[in-house]
N, C-alpha and C positions, 0 to 999 in steps of 0.2 A: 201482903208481900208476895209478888211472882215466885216463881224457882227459879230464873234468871238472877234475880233480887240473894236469894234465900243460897244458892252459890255461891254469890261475891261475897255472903255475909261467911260463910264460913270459909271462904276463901284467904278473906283479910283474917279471921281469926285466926288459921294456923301459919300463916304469913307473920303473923306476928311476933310470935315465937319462932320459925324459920323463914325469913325472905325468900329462901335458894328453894324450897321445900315446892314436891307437885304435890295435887291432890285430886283423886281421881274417885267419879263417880261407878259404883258400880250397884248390882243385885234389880230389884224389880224396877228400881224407881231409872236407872241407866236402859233399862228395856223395855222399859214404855208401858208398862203391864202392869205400876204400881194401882193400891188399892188406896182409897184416901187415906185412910188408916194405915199404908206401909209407912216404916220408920225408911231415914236415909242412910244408906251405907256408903264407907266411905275410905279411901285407903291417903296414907299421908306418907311419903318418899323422902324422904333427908338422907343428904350427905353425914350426920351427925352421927355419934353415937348412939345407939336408942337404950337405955333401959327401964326400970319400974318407974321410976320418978319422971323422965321423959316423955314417956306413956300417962304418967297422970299429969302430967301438966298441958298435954294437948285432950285430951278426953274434959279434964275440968276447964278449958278455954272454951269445947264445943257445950259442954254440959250449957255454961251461959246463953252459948246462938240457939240452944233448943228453946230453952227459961222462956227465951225472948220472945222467938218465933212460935213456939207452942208447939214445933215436930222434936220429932226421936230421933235421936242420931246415933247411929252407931259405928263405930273406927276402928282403923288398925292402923297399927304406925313402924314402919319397918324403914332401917338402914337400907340404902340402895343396894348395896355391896349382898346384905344378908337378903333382902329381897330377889335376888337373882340365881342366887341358891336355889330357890321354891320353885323354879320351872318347871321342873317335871310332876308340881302336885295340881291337881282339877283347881282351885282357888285360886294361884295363878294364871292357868290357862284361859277361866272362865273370865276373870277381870282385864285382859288380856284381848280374848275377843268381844265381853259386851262393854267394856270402863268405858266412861268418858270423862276428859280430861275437865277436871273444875274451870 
């Protein structure tokens, strides 16, 4: 499977659970610098409400695209609204200037 491939597969995953949802590439593997061994990092935007169960229902959707594909994935899943709060912290910023949009 490409990363192109490996993308759209986790693309349509959290799509599945939100249509309306972005999902955005960030950390070593959005900067080119990954090592084979880097896991994916991975940020996921909904209009929806986010809590504990919402968070494990998209984390156990990706937990499958890894199963499958055989990488590491790792997520965060934030409200748009509560996401835009966190501007002023480095982790926004940083996903911000290197993300790239799934």
């Amino acid at each position: 499977m490409t990363d192109a491939e490996f993308l759209q597969a986790v693309k349509r995953s959290v799509q599945e659970i939100d249509p309306q949802a972005e999902v955005w590439l960030f950390g070593s593997r959005a900067r080119g610098d990954a090592r084979p061994d880097s896991d994916w990092d991975f940020l996921m935007l909904t209009d929806k409400p986010v809590n504990r169960a919402f968070k494990r229902q998209v984390r156990d959707q990706l937990f499958y695209v890894g199963l499958d594909t055989g990488e590491v994935i790792s997520s965060l899943v934030y409200n748009r609204d509560n996401w835009q709060a966190l501007a002023v912290t480095h982790l926004y910023q940083n996903i911000q200037r290197e993300g790239k949009w799934a």
